[in-house]
C-alpha positions in Angstrom: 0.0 0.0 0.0 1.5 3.7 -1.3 2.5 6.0 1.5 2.8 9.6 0.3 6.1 10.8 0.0 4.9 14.2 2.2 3.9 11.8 5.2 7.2 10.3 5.2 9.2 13.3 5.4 7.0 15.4 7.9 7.2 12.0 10.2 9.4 13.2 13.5 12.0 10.2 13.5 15.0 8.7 15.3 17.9 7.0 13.6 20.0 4.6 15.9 22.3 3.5 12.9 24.2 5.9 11.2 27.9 6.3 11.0 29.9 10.1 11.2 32.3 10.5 8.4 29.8 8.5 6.4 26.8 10.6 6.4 28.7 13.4 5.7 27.4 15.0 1.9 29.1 15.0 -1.5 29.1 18.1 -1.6 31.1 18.5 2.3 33.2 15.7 1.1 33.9 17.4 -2.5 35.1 20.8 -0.7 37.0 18.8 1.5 38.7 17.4 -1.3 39.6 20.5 -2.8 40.9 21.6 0.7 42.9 18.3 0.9 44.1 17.0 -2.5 44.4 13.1 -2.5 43.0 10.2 -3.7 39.3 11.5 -3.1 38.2 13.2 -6.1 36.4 16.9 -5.7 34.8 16.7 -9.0 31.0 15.5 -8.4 31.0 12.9 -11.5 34.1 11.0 -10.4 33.4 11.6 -6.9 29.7 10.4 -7.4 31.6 6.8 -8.9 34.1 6.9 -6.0 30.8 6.0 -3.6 30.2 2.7 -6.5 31.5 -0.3 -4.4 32.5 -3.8 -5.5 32.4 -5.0 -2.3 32.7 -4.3 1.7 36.4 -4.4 1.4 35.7 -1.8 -1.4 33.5 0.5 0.9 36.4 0.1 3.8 38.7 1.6 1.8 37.0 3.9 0.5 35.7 5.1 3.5 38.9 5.7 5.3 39.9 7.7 2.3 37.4 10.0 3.3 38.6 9.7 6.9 42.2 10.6 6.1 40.5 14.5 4.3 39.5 15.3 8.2 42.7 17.2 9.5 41.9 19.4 11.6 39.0 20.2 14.7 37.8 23.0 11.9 36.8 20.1 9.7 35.6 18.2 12.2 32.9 20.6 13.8 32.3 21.4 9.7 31.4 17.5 9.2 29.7 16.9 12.3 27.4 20.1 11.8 26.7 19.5 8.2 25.7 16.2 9.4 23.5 17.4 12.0 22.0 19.6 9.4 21.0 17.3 7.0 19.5 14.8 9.7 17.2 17.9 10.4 16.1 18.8 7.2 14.3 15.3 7.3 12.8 15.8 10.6 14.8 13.4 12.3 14.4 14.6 15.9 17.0 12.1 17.9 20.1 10.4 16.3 22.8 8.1 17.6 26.0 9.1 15.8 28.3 6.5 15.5 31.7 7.9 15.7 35.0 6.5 15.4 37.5 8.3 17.3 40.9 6.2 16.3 40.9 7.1 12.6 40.4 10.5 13.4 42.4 11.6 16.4 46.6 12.0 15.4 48.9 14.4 16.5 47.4 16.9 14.1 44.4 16.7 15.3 44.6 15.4 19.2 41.6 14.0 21.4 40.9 16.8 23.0 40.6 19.2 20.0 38.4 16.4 18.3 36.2 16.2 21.2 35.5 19.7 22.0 34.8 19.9 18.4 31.9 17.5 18.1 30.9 18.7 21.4 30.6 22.4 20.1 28.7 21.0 16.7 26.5 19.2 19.4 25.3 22.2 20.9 24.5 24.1 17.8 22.5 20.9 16.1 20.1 21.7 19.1 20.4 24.9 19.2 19.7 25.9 15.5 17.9 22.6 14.6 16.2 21.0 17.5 18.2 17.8 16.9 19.1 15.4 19.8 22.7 13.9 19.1 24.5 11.5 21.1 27.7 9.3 20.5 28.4 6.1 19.8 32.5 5.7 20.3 33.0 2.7 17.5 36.0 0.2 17.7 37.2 -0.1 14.2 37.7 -4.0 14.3 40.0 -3.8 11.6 43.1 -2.0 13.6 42.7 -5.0 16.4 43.1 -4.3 20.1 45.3 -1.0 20.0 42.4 0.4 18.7 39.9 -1.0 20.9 42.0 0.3 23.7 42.3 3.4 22.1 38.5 3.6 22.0 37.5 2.7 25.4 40.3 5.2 26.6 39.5 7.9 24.7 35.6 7.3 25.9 35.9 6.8 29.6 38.7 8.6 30.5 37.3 12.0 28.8 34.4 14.0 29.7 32.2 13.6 26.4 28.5 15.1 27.0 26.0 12.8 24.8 27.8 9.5 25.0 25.3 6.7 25.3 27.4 3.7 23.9 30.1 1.6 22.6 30.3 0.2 18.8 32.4 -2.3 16.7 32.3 -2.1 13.1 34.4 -2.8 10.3 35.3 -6.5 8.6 33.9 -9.0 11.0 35.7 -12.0 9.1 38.8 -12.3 11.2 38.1 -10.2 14.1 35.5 -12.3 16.4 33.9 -9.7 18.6 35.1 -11.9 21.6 38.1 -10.0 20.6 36.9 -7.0 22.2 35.5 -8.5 25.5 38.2 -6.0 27.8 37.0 -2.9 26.5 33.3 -3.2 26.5 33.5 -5.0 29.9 34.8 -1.9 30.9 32.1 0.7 29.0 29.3 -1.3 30.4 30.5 -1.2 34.0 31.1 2.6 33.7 27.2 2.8 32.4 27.7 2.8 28.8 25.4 0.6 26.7 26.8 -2.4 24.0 26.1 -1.6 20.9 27.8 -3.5 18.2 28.1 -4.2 14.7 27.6 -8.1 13.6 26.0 -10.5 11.5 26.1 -8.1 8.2 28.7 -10.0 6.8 28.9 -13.1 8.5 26.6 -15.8 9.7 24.8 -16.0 12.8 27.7 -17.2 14.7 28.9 -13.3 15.0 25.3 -12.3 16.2 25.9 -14.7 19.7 29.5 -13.6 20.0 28.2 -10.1 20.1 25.4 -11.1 22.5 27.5 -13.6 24.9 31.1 -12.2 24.9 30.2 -8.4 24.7 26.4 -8.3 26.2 24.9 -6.5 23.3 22.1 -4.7 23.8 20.9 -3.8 19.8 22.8 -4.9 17.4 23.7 -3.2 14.3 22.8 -4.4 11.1 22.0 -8.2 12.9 20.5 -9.5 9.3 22.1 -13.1 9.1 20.2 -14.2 12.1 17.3 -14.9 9.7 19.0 -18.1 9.7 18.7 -19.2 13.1 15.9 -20.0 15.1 16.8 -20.2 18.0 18.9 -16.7 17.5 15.4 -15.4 16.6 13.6 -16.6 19.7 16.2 -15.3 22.0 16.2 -11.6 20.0 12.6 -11.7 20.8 12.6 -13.1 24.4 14.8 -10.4 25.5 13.6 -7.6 23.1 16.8 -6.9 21.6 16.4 -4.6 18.2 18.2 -5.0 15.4 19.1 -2.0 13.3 18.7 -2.6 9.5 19.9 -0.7 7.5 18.5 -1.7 3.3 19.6 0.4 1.1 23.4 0.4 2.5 22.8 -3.8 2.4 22.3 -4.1 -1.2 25.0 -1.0 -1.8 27.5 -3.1 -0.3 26.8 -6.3 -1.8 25.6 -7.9 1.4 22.1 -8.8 -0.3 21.1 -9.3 -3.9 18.6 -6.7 -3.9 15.8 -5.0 -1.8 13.0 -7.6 -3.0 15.6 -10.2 -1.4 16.5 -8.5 2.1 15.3 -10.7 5.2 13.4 -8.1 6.6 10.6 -9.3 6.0 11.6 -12.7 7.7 12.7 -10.7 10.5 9.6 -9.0 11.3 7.6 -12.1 10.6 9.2 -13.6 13.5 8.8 -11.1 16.0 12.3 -9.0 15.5 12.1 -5.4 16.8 13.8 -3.6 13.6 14.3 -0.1 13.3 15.3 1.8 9.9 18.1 3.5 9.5 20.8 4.7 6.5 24.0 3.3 7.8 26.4 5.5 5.3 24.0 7.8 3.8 25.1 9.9 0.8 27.8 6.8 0.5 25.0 4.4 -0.4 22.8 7.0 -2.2 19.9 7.4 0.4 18.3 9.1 3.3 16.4 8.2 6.0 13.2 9.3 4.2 13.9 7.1 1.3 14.5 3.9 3.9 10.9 4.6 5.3 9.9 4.4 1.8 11.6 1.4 1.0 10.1 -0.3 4.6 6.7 0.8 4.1 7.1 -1.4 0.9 8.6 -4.5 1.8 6.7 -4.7 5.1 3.5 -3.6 3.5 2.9 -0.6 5.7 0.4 2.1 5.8 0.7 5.4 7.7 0.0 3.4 11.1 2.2 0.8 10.1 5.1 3.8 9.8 4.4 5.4 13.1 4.6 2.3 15.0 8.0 1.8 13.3 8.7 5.4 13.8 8.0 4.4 17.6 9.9 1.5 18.0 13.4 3.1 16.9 12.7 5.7 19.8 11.8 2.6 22.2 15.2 1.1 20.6 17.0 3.9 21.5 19.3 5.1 24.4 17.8 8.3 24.7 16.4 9.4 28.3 13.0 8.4 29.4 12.4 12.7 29.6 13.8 12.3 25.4 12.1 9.6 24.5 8.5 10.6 26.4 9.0 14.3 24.1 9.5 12.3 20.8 6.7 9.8 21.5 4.0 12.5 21.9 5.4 14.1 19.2 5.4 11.4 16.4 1.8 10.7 18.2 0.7 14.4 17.8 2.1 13.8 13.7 -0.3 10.9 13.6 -3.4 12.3 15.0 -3.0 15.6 12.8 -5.3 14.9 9.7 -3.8 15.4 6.5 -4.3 18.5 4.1 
């Protein structure tokens, strides 16, 4: 059933999944290219096939060519405000930025100049835009345990206003999140939630590691559990969300195609999923274009896109104060009849 385009976008939403340098625009990563010549294009045609990926190795390395154009806390409160910006301009109301601290913070550019400058773009999202934003500090699997360490350093022995969590992304082949068992011991006994990355690329077997060694709480992307049962019954018993992200599934070569993402398996058997863009100008989407995309495969009306709407604010880590605000918000949208 069709869902009008102007519902979607004046829908007040939260996205949970949704990574820093990677939502940043082509046209912020275009200037920063012309700032920073390197392997990054500034042309928008070239740059536009620089975001076409063969693969997730691909993506990686694309990605952290991005990365490496962030020099300086001036282009870091640029990004992370642009970002912001964006994510307003769709009414998203609450996000949970994952950030990565390692590949950002160098001598250049040190951890305390990085963190007073997401801090300050932080404070002008809601000031100028209304938008929530908290952290997620992500372990970048791929650098191994100095980087993990990095990570948990960097988030508990630093003041950082708005961080809720601790992430792991990057390849999963090779790194077992039972790798990283130390450093998230350690965030969740300081009062930070789990949040990690697993079963995008690998079986099911990554989605238990994540659950059993690092006591995940949602799970980012979370997909290949469709193939276990019993995975499925626990998600369900203890009302653990996975956060799905399609376009950026089909982009990477994860799936085949939309028609043939598990989603729809998912929610058939009881999954809390919330919607989300992952990388988004990377991939080619938005938020608004992933509610699209849901509200077909999950054959959703308006109802059926509040209650989804609703559960990502459930899913999230916001406060109870936060998340009672957005609730009557997205209910207030709902109960306002259309022009």
């Amino acid at each position: 059933m069709a869902v009008s385009q102007g519902f979607i976008a004046g829908l007040p939403k939260a996205e949970l999944h949704v990574h820093h340098v990677g939502s940043v625009s082509q046209r912020i990563v275009a200037e920063l290219a012309a700032r920073h010549p390197g392997i990054v294009p500034s042309d928008p045609d070239k740059l536009a096939k620089f975001f076409i990926f063969d693969d997730f190795a691909h993506f990686i390395r694309n990605y952290l060519a991005v990365v490496a154009l962030i020099k300086n806390a001036e282009d870091v409160r640029l990004i992370t405000y642009e970002v912001a910006a964006d994510m307003a301009a769709q009414n998203i109301r609450y996000a949970e930025l994952t950030v990565t601290p390692y590949i950002s913070i160098s001598d250049d550019l040190p951890v305390e100049a990085f963190l007073e400058a997401i801090e300050d773009a932080r404070q002008a999202a809601s000031r100028d835009h209304g938008l929530e934003l908290r952290w997620i500090f992500d372990i970048p699997a791929d650098f191994g345990r100095p980087a993990a360490e990095f990570t948990a350093s960097v988030a508990l022995d630093h003041e950082v206003p708005g961080l809720v969590g601790l992430g792991l992304g990057g390849t999963e082949r090779g790194f077992p999140r039972s790798m990283f068992r130390d450093q998230f011991d350690r965030a969740r006994a300081a009062g930070l939630r789990s949040i990690p990355h697993a079963g995008e690329t690998t079986g099911p077997e990554s989605v238990w590691d994540a659950l059993q060694s690092l006591g995940a709480e949602r799970i980012e992307h979370g997909i290949a559990a469709v193939g276990d049962q019993r995975l499925l019954a626990h998600l369900v018993e203890h009302k653990i969300a996975l956060d799905i992200c399609l376009t950026s599934n089909v982009a990477l070569r994860v799936v085949s195609d939309l028609d043939h993402h598990p989603i729809r398996d998912l929610v058939a058997a009881g999954i809390t999923v919330t919607i989300n863009t992952d990388d988004p100008p990377m991939v080619g989407t938005d938020l608004n274009t992933e509610y699209a995309i849901a509200a077909r495969l999950l054959d959703l009306d308006e109802r059926g896109l509040i209650e989804l709407a609703l559960a990502a604010v459930d899913a999230s880590f916001a406060t109870q104060e936060a998340k009672a605000a957005l609730r009557a918000e997205i209910s207030s949208y709902a109960a306002t009849p259309a022009p």
